[in-house]
GUKOL-717952 format. One line per field, with one value per residue (C-alpha): residue number from 1; residue in three letters; z, y, x. Coordinates in nm, 3 decimals, m for minus. Layout:
<sites>
seba <- [NUM	...]
semi <- [ALA	...]
c3 <- [Z	...]
c2 <- [Y	...]
c1 <- [X	...]
</sites>
This chain:
<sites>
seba <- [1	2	3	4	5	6	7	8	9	10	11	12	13	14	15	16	17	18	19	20	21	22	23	24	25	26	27	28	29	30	31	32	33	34	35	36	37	38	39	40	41	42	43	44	45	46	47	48	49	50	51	52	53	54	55	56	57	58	59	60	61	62	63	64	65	66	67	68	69	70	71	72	73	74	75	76	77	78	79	80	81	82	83	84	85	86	87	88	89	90	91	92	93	94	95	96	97	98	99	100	101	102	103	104	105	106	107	108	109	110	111	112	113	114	115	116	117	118	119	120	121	122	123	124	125	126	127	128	129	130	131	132	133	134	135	136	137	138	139	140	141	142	143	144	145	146	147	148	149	150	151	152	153	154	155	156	157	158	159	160	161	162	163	164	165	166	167	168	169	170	171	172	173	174	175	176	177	178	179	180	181	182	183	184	185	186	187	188	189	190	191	192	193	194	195	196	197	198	199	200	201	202	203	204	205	206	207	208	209	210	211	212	213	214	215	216	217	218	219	220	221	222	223	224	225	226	227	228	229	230	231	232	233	234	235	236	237	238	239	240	241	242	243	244	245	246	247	248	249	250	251	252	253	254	255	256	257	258	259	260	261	262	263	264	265	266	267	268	269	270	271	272	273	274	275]
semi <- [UNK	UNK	UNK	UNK	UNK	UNK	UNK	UNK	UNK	UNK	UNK	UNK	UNK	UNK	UNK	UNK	UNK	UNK	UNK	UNK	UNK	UNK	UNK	UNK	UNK	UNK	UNK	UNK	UNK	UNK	UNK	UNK	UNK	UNK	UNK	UNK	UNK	UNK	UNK	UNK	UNK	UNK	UNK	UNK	UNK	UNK	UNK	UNK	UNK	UNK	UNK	UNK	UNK	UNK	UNK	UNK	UNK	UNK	UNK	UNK	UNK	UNK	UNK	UNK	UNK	UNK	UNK	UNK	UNK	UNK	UNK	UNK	UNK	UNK	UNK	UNK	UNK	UNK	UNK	UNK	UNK	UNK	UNK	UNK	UNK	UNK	UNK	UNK	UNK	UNK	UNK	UNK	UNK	UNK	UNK	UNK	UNK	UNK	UNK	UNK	UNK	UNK	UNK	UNK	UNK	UNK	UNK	UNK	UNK	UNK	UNK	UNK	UNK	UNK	UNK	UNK	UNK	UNK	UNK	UNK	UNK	UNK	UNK	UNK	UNK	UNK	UNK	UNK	UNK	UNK	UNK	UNK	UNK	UNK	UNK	UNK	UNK	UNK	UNK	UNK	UNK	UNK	UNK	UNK	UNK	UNK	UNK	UNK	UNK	UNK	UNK	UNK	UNK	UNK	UNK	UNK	UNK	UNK	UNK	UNK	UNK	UNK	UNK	UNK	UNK	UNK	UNK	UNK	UNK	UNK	UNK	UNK	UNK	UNK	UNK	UNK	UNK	UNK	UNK	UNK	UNK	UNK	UNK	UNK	UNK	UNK	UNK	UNK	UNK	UNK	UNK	UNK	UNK	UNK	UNK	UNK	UNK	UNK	UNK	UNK	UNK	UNK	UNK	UNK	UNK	UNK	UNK	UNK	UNK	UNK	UNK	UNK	UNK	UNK	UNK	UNK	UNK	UNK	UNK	UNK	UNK	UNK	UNK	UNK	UNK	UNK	UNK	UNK	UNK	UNK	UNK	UNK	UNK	UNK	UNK	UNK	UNK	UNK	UNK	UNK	UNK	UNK	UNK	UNK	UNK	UNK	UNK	UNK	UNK	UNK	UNK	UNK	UNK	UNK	UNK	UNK	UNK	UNK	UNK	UNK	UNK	UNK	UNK	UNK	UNK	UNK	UNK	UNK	UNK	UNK	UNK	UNK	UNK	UNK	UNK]
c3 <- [0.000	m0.043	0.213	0.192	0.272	0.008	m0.239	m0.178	m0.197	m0.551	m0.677	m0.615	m0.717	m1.041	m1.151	m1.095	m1.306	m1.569	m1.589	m1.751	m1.515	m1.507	m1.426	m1.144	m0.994	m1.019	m0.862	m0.595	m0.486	m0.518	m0.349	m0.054	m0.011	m0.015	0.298	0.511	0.398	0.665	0.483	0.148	m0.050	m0.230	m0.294	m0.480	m0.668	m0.761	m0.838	m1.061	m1.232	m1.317	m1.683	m1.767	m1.617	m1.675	m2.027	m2.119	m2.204	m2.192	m1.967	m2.111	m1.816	m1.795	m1.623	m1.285	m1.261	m1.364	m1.097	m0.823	m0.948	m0.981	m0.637	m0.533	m0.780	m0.908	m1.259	m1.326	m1.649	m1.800	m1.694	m1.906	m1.739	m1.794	m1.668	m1.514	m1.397	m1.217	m1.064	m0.931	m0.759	m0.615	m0.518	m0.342	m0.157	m0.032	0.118	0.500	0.641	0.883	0.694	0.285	0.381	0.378	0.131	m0.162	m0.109	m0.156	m0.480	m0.599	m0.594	m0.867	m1.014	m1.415	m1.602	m1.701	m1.287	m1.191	m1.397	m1.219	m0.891	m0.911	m1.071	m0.797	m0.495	m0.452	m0.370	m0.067	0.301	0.396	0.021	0.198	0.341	0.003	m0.109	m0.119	m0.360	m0.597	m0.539	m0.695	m0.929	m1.063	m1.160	m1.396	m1.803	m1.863	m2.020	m1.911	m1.583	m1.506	m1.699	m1.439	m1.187	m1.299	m1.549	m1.505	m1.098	m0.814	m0.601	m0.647	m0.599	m0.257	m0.105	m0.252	m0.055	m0.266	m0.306	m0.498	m0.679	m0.845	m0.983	m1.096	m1.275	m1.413	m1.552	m1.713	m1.896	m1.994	m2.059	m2.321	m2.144	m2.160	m1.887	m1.941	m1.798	m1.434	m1.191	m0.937	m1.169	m1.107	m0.794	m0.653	m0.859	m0.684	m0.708	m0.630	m0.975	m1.156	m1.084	m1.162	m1.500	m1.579	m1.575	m1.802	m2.030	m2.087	m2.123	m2.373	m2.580	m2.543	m2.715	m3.015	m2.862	m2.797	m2.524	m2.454	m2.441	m2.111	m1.933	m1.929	m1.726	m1.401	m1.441	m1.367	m1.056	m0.938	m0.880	m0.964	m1.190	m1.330	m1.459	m1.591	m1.805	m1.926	m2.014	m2.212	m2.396	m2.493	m2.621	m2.930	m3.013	m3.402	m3.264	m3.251	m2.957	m2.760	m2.779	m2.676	m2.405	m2.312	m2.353	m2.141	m1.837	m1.854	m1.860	m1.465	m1.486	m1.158	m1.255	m0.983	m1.230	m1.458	m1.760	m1.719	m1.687	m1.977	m2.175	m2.053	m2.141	m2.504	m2.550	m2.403	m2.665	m2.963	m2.854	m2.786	m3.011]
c2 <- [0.000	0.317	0.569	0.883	1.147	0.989	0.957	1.394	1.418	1.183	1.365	1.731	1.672	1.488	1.656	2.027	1.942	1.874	2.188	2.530	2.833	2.962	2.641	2.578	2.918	2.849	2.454	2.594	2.884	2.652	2.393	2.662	2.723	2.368	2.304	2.591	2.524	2.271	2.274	2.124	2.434	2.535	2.188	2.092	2.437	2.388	2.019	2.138	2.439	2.198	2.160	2.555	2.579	2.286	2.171	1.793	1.703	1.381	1.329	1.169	1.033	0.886	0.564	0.723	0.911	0.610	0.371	0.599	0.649	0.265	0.198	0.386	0.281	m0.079	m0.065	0.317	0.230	0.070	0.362	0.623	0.995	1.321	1.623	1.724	1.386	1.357	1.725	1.615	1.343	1.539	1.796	1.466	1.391	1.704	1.754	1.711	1.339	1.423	1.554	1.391	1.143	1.372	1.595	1.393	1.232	1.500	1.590	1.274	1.377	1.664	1.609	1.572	1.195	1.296	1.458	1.113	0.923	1.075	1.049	0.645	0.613	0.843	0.699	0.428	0.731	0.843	0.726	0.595	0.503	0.197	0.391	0.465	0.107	0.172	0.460	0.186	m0.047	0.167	0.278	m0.108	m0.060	0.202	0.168	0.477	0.244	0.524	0.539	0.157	0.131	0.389	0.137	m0.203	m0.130	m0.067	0.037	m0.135	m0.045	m0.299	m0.593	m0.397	m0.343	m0.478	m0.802	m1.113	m1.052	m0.723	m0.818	m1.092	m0.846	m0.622	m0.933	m1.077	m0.683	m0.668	m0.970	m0.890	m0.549	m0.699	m0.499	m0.664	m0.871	m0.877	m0.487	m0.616	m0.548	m0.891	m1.079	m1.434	m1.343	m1.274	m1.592	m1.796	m2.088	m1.898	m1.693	m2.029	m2.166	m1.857	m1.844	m2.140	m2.156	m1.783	m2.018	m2.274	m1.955	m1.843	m2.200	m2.251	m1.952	m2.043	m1.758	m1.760	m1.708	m1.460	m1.659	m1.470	m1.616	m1.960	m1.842	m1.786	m2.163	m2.271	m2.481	m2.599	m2.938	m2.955	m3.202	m2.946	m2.728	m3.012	m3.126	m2.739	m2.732	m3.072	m2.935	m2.630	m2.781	m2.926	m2.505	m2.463	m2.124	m2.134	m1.871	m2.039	m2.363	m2.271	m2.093	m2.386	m2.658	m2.403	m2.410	m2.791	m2.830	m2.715	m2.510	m2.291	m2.000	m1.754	m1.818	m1.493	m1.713	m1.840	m1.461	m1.362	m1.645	m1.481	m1.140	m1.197	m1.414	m1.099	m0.866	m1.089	m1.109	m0.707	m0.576]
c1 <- [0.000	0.107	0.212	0.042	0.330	0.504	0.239	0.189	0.531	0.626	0.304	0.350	0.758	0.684	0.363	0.474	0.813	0.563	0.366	0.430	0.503	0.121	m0.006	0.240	0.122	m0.190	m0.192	0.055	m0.188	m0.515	m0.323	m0.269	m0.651	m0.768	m0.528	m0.663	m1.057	m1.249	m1.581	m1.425	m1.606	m1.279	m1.168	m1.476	m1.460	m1.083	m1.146	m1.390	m1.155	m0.876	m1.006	m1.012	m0.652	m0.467	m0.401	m0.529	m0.142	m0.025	0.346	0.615	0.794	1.163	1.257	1.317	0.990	0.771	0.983	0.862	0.499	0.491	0.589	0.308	0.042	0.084	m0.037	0.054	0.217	m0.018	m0.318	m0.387	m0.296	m0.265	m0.172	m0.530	m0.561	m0.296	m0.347	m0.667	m0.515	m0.251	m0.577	m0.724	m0.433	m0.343	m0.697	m0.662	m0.772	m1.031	m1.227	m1.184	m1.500	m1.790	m1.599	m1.541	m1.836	m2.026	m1.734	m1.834	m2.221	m2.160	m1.918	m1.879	m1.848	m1.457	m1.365	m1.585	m1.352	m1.027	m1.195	m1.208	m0.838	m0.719	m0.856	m0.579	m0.309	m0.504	m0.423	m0.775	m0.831	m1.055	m1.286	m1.424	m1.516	m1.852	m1.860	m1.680	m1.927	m2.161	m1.970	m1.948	m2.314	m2.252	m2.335	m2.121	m1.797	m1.515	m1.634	m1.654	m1.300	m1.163	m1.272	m1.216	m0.916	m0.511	m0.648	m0.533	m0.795	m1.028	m0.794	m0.667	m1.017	m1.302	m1.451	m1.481	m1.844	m1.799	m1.481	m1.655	m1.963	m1.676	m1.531	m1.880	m2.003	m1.634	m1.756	m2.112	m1.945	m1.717	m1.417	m1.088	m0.976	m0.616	m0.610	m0.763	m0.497	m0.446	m0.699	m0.559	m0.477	m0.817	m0.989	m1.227	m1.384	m1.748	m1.668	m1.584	m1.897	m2.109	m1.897	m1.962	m2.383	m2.296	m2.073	m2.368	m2.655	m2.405	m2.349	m2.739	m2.751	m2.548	m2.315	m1.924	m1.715	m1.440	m1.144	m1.049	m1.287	m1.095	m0.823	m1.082	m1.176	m0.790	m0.660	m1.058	m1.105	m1.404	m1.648	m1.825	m1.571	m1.351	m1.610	m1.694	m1.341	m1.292	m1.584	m1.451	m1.144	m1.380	m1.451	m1.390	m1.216	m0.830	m0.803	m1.103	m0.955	m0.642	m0.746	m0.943	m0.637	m0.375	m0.655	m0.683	m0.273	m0.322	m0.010	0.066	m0.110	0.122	0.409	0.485	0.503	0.116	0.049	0.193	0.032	m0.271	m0.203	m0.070	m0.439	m0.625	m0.446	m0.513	m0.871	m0.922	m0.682]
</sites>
């Protein structure tokens, strides 16, 4: 987990070298006002200026800076930031502890689909980042694709706080969702066998159906020794689709799916099925 001094401190450090002058002056005052305001009012107003004041760059980062960010958000390479996203996290983090709760719930409340989507990828950075597992709940149950991608996608949040019961609905709505699985942060590492089972009565809707299967899906039906899912399995392996198939015959091989090599065989099949 990260630690919350240092996540204000790699933040303000690495995102101010990345502004121009006139944005740094006017982060560095804002960032002033939000500190001394115990009501939240001039957070939520700032939070809300960010897009009239700071440009909608992309960072190019060297080797250095994206060590440190990574250390502090697992997955911050593969996410997609820029520079008023990652000024609205450091606005998050900066705002004082006792009182973030009720204020960025009540941020959350008005805010806009695009601030929305930077509030959910920013959460992880802040010290009681758990406290907010409820608001991401929710959020699960969105249609709105960006905002359940900020969730469920290249964010570590979810596999660090979200009980089994809501991980696997975040899992299962990534399916019906047609999102790509590969991008889950922890996703073999918070399989169970509860999902399996679920995805496996979808699997049979879905042949009954005449329908296919995302090839993804196979990989959450690994290491259960179960009858069910064995024979699910065998039959896939008949699919007339290469990548199904595949998938299929690399989840019956039982191969220890903590290895890096069984992840990477699972990433390359989720990029040739998304891509």
């Amino acid at each position: 987990m990260p630690n919350a001094a240092a996540s204000k401190t790699i933040l303000h450090e690495l995102v101010l070298k990345k502004l121009k002058d006139e944005e740094v002056q006017w982060l560095t005052s804002k960032s002033q006002l939000i500190e001394k305001d115990e009501l939240g009012n001039q957070f939520i107003l700032i939070y809300s200026l960010v897009h009239r004041f700071i440009l909608n760059d992309t960072i190019e980062w060297d080797s250095k800076e994206l060590q440190y960010l990574i250390e502090h958000y697992p997955s911050f390479s593969e996410g997609e930031w820029n520079k008023q996203s990652l000024c609205r996290a450091l606005l998050m983090v900066i705002l004082p502890k006792r009182n973030s709760i009720a204020i960025l719930k009540r941020l959350f409340e008005t805010c806009s689909i695009k601030e929305q989507v930077d509030f959910y990828k920013n959460l992880f950075f802040l010290e009681n980042a758990e406290n907010f597992s409820y608001l991401v709940e929710e959020g699960v149950r969105t249609n709105v694709t960006d905002v359940f991608d900020a969730i469920a996608l290249n964010n570590p949040y979810a596999a660090h706080f979200l009980s089994e019961e809501a991980w696997n609905q975040l899992v299962l709505k990534a399916i019906f969702m047609g999102r790509p699985l590969y991008k889950i942060y922890n996703l073999l590492e918070r399989n169970n066998q509860k999902l399996a089972l679920v995805l496996n009565d979808y699997i049979h809707e879905r042949w009954s159906a005449g329908r296919t299967v995302s090839p993804e899906v196979w990989q959450l039906m690994s290491g259960y020794n179960n009858p069910k899912l064995q024979e699910t399995l065998r039959k896939a392996i008949a699919s007339t689709n290469e990548l199904e198939r595949r998938a299929a015959e690399i989840t019956l091989e039982g191969v220890n799916p903590n290895t890096q090599e069984y992840k990477t065989i699972w990433v390359d099949i989720g990029k040739q099925y998304n891509n």
